[in-house]
Structure formats: C-alpha cells, structure tokens
N, C-alpha and C positions, 0 to 999 in steps of 0.2 A: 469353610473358612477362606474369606479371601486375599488375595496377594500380600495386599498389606498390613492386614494381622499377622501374617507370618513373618513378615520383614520385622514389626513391632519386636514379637517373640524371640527373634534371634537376636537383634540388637540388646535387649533388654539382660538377653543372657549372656552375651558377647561381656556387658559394663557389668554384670553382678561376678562374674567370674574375674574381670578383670582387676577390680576390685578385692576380690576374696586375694588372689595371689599377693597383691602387691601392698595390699593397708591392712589385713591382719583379720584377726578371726571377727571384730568385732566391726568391721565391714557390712555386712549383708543388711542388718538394721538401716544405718546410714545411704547405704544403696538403694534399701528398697524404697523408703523415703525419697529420693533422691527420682529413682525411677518412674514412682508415678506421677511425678511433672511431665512425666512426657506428655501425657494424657490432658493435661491441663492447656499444651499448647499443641498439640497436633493439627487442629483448626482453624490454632492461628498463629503461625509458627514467630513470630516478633513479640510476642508475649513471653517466648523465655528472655527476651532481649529489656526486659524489664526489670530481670532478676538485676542485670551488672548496672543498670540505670538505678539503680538502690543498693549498688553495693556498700556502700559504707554501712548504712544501717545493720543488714543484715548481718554484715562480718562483725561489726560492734554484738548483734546483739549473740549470736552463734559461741562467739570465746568468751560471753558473759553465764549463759548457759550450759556450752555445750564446749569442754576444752578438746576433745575430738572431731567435733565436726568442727570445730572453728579453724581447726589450722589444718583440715584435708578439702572442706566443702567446694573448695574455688579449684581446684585441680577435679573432684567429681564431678561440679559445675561447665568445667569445659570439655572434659571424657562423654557429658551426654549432650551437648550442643554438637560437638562430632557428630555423635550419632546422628540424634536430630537431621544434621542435616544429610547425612548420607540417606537416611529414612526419607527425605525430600526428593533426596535425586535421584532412586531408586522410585518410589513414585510418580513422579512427574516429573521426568526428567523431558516432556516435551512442553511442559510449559514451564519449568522452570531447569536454563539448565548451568554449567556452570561458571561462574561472573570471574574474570580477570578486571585488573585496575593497573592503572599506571604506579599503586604505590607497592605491588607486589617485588617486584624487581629490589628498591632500594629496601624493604625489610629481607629479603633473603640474602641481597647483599650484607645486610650490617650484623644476620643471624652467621653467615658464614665467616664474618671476620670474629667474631665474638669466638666463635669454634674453634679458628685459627688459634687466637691468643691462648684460648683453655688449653688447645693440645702442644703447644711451643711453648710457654712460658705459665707454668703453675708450680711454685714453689710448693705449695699443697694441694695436691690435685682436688682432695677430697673438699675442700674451704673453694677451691676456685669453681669445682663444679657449682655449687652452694649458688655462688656468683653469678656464674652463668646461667642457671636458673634463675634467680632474682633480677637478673635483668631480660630475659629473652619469654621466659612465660607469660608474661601477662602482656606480652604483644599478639599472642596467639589469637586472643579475642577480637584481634583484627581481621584475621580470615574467617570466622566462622560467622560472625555479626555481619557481614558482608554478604554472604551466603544466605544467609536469614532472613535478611532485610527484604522487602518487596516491591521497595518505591517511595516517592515522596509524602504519599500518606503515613505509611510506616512509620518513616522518619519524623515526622509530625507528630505521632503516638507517642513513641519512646522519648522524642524531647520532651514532650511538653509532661511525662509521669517523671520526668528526672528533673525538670524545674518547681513541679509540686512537691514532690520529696526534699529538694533541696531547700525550698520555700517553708517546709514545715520548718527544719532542722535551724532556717535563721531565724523562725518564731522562738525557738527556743533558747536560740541567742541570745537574741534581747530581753527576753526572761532572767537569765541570768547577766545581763548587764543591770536589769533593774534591780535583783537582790544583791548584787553584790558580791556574785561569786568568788570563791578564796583560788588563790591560783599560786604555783610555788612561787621563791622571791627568784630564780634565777630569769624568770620570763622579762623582769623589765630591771634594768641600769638601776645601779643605787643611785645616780644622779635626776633622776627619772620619778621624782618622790608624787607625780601630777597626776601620774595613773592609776587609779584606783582601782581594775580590773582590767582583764583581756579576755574575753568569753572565744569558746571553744566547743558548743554544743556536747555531742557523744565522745568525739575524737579525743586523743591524748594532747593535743597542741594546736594551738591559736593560727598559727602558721598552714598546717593541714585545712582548717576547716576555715581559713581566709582563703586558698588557692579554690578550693571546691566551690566557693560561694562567685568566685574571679571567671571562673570556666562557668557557670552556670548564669550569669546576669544578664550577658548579652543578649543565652538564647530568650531567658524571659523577656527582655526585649523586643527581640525577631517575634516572637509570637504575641504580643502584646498587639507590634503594629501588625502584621497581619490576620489577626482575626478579625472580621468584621462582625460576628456578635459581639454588641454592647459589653455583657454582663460577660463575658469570655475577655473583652480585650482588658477589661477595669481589672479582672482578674489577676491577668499576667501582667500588667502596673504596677497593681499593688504588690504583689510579690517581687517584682525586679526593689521595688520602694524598700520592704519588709528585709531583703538582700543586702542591698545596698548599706542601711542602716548596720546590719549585723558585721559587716565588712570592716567597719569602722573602727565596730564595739572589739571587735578582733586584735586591735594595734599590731596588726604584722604589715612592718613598711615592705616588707617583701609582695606581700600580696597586693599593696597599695600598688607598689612601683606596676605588677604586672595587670592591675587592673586599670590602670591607666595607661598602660598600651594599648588593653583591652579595648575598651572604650573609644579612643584614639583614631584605631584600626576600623571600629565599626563607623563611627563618623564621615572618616573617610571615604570608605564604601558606599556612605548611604546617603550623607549631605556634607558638605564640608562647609558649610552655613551654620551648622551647630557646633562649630569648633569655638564660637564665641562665646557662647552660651555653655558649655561646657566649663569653661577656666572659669566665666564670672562663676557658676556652681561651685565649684573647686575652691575659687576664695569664699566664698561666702560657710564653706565647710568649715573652713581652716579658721575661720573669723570664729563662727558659731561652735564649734566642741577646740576648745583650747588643748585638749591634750593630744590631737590632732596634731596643731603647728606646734606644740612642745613636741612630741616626736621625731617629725620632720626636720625641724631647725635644730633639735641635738643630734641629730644622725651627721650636719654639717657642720657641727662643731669641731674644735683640739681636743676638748675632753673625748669626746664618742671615739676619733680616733686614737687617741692614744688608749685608751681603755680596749682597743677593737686591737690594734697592735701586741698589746701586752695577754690579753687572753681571747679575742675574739675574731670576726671572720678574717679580719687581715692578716692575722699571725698565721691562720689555719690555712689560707690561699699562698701568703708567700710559702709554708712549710710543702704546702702541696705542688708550688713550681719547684722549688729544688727537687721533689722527689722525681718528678715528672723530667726534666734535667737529667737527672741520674740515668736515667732506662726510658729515652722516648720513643723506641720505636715499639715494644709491644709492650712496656709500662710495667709495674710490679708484679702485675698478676689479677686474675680477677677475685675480686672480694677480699683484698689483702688490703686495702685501706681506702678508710675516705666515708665509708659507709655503713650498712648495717650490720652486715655478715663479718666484718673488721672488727667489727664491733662488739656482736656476742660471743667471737672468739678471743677476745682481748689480745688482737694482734700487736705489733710494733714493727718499728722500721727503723733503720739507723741513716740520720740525716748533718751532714757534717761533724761527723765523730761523734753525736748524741744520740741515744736510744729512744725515741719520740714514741706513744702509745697513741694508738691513732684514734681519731676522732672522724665526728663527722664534718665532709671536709664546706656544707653550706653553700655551695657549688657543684651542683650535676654534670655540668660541664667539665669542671676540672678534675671531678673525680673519676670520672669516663678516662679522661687524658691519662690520670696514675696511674689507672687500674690496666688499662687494654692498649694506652702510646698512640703515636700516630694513628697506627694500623686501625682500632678499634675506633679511634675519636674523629678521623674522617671518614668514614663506615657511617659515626653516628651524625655527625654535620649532613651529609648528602642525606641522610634520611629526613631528618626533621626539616632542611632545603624543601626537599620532596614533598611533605606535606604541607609546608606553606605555600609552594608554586599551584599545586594541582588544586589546594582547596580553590585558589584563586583563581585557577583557571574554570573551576565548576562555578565559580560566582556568575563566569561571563557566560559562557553554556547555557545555563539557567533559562528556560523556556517558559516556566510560569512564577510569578509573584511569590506561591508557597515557598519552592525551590529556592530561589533567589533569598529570600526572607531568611531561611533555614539556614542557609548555606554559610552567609554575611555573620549571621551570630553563633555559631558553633565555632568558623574560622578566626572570629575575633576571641572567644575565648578561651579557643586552642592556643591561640598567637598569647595572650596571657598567663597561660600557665608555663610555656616557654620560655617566656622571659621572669618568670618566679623564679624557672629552675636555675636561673643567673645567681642567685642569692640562697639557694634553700637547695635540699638536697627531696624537691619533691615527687622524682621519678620513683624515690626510693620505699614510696609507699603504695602498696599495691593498691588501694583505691584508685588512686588518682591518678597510676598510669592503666589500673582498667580501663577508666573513663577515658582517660585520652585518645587510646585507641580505640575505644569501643566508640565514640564519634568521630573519629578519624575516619572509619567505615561507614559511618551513617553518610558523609560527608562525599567519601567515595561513591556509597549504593547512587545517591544522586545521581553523581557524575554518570556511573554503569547506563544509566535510563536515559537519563538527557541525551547522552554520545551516543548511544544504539539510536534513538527518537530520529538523530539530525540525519547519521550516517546507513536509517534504511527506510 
C-alpha cells in the first residue's frame, strides 16, 4: 500500500469519526456518502470546487429530500475539503505547496473582531454564538477554494460550471414568468397592481435569485468574449441573454441597482465606449417591459416612500440607526437583531421606550453596525475594501487574456452583489455568501500565479 492510500485511510477515518462524535448516531451514512467524493476528485482536485459552484441547487434540493443532510451537508462539505487539501499537501507538497494572499490578513482580522464582540458583548451567549457562526463559516471557503484551486485554467472550469448551472436556473425563470407563476401578495406594493409576477426559480425569494443571476452575468460575459470557439462563445451570449432576461422577470430593484454597478464596473474595465450603448439598452428596457419603469419610477415616488417609512425599508434603517446609537462601539450583540438568527428566536429590543420585535433589517451593512458597533463594522469595511482593491489590482497583474477576462467579470459581479447588500440583507444567505467567497478565491488563486509568474 502506498503513501498515499494510507494518508486517504486516516483522513477518511479522522471525518467519519469526527462526524460520529459531534452529529449523532445517524452520521456514518451521511459520511460515508460524503467520503467517497474524495475519490471522485483526487485527480482532479477543483472538482470538489464544483460542489459550492452549485451550491444553491444542491442545498435546495438536500432540505427537499434529505431534512438531515440538508442542514449538516455544508459543515461535512468543508470538514472534507479540509482534508482534501491537507491530503494535497501531504502529497505533493513539492509541487503544490501552501498559497498565502493579500486577503488572508483582513479575513482573520475581521474573524478576530467578530470573536472580540461574541466574548465582550453577548447578552446570550448561546444566540450570539449562533451569530457568529452565521456570519464567520461560510467565509471559510475562502481558505480552502484557494488551496484547491490550480491556476487560471481551474478558474476557468469552475466559472464557466457556475454560469451553466446558474444559466439553467434562469431557464427556469422564464418558464415561470411565462406561466404565470403565483407568488405571495406581500412581494409587490398594493399600489404596484402592473406586476403580474416576480419569478424566483428553486429559491424562496425573487431577491436571492436576482443577486445570484447579478454575480453570475458578468462572468458569462468574461467568457463569452474570451473564448474563441464560435459555438463556446454564442454559448455563453446566449446564457449571459437567457440571465439577463430572468433578471428582470425577478422585479428585485435591489438586484437591478447592483446589477448596474455590475455592468457599470465591467464597462469600465473593458471599454468605456460601451457606456453609451449601455443607457441607450437601459432605455430601451424601461421603454419595452413597462412594469420595469413602473417599478423604478414608484420606488421615486411620495407614495413608495411614505408606505417604506410607515412599514418598510426606511422605518427599518431609521429603527436600526437608533439602535446602532444606543451601543456603537461593540453593537447589541451578535444575531440579536436585524437578521436571521433574530429572527427565529423572536428576539426584540427596546428602542425609545418601545418594545420593537426585530426584523430583517434589508441592510447588511447596517445590520453588521447593530449587531457587532464600530469594532465589528470597521473589521467588516477593510475587508470588503480589501477585496475590491486586490481584485483590482489582479486585473492589472494579469499576464494573459484568460486571467484578465476572468478577473474583470467575477470583480464586477462581486462589486454587484456588494452593492445589493446596500438594500437586502444578502450576506445572510449562505448561498450567496458561499459564492462570494468562494470566487473571491478563485480571484485571489489568479492573483497567487500571476505574482509568483512576475516575482520569480
């Protein structure tokens, strides 16, 4: 038996064990399952990096299934990428050995201010752990997708399986934009009688699978212009087309707004000669599906606001600056309001001599502020800084066409989903801040190659 069958064997024992203790008897099934993925990407090791590049689907279909493995699979998911890669480094540790990035520093900063606030300030410990998992876990996937990655082809693979997956998902979109899908009434204004649907694919909300579609168009973009087979590039067209459409069908002005930074940011980068040809596009949208500019032009209305003051995002931003007021240096607490875990504890807060039940606060920014104060909310500023500097500075780096290509459309639709989180509380969905960091690394692996390439 050689070396590395037996590294296999003990790691494999190491997660089924690890496993058995801490999820219960009914573990070992799920592990074993779980385990022989190893097998499946050992010789190619960016193939597990496929699994989080389809995490939506999976996790949809897992809790539709499997109500065990739906709400443990992503926690065994990144216990065997661990592995994984230690099983990498332990083999090859002289060709592969192990990758630091300039974005390591500002996530263990903003992981240790996060730690600060849970052990200084948790009114319940056990709710604010809660917290600090839901916010600090599914950055994890930033270190090990980093680790995994191989290079600019890699990176190349895993986007372009994460713009056909997301490309099916806005087929199905518009599928249900054409029949007519039933959606609850609280999704659109009574005043708003012009919209007939808001298509949402698998996901629970129009909003979610607007931001996913927002973060994925560019890349089909990026890859559209650089492939040079014909029947490859019509490909990723048609899908960025098929996208773009479902976007629409969506009516989340939130995901509009951040998809027109998107776009915006990419232009910029690539020609700022299509800045023209953009807005005519833009009008001729707004011209052409009517309940488009109904949207848009009641969001600027008296009505929109005063209906947004009295029970919607304004009422919920101002209530969330007074809290934020109250306690700004390490903020309420983590997962004490504003969010999910606030949420399915049915917390409350007392905000000028009134007992307020908290909600979601439609602001990730702001709820970052209630939750964790200054401390945690400039922890989280320098991060998300940090990853829009560096992605930018790997733009310039960039020594080939692919790199470059890649780099321009992941950072525009990173910079997109950022600016959603101005509006929506979309960190708060572990898809979508998988993905975020999980191309936030692809973004980096680049970088890792290009800077080693220049500097030996």
């Amino acid at each position: 038996m050689n070396n590395k069958n037996v590294v296999l064997i003990v790691l494999i024992g190491l997660l089924l064990g690890l496993g058995c203790g801490t999820l219960g008897p009914a573990a070992p099934l799920a592990l074993v399952a779980v385990a022989a993925g190893v097998c499946v990407v050992l010789s190619r090791y960016e193939a597990a990096v496929f699994v989080l590049a389809a995490f939506g689907v999976i996790d949809t279909l897992l809790r539709v299934f499997s109500g065990f493995l739906g709400s443990v699979w992503d926690e065994l998911f990144l216990i065997l990428l661990v592995m994984l890669w230690i099983f990498k480094w332990i083999t090859n540790r002289k060709d592969q050995g192990f990758k630091t990035s300039p974005m390591d520093i500002p996530l263990f900063i903003f992981i240790a201010a996060m730690l600060i606030c849970l052990i200084i300030n948790s009114p319940d410990f056990s709710i604010a752990l809660e917290g600090f998992r839901a916010i600090v876990q599914y950055m994890l996937w930033y270190f090990v997708v980093l680790q995994i990655l191989r290079g600019e082809k890699s990176a190349k693979t895993v986007t372009a399986f994460f713009v056909i997956v997301t490309g099916l998902l806005a087929l199905h979109g518009i599928y249900q934009y054409i029949i007519g899908v039933e959606m609850p009434s609280g999704w659109v204004d009574q005043n708003e009688a012009g919209v007939r649907t808001r298509v949402y694919s698998i996901f629970t909300s129009p909003n979610v699978f607007g931001s996913l579609l927002t973060l994925a168009i560019p890349m089909a973009v990026s890859l559209a212009v650089v492939n040079e087979n014909k029947k490859r590039k019509a490909l990723f067209a048609l899908i960025a087309l098929l996208m773009m459409a479902s976007l629409v069908f969506t009516s989340s002005r939130g995901a509009w707004i951040g998809f027109a930074l998107a776009i915006g940011i990419y232009v910029l980068l690539k020609d700022k000669r299509l800045i023209v040809p953009c807005i005519i596009g833009a009008v001729i949208l707004v011209a052409a599906v009517p309940s488009v500019g109904s949207r848009i032009s009641y969001m600027l209305s008296p009505e929109y606001i005063e209906s947004s003051l009295r029970g919607g995002r304004l009422v919920r931003w101002i209530t969330g600056l007074k809290i934020f007021a109250n306690q700004p240096v390490f903020g309420i607490g983590l997962g004490h309001f504003g969010g999910a875990v606030a949420m399915n504890h049915n917390l409350q807060t007392v905000v000028d001599t009134e007992v307020v039940k908290t909600f979601y606060m439609d602001n990730y920014m702001l709820k970052t502020a209630v939750e964790s104060g200054i401390a945690g909310f400039s922890a989280f500023a320098v991060l998300i800084y940090s990853v829009i500097v560096n992605g930018f500075r790997t733009i310039k780096i960039a020594s080939t066409k692919l790199s470059r290509e890649l780099t321009t459309g992941i950072m525009a639709g990173l910079c997109g989903v950022i600016a959603h989180n101005f509006v929506e509380n979309v960190f708060e969905v572990p898809m979508m801040t998988s993905l975020f960091w999980t191309f936030a690394a692809v973004v980096m692996n680049i970088w890792y190659y290009e800077f080693n390439k220049v500097n030996n």
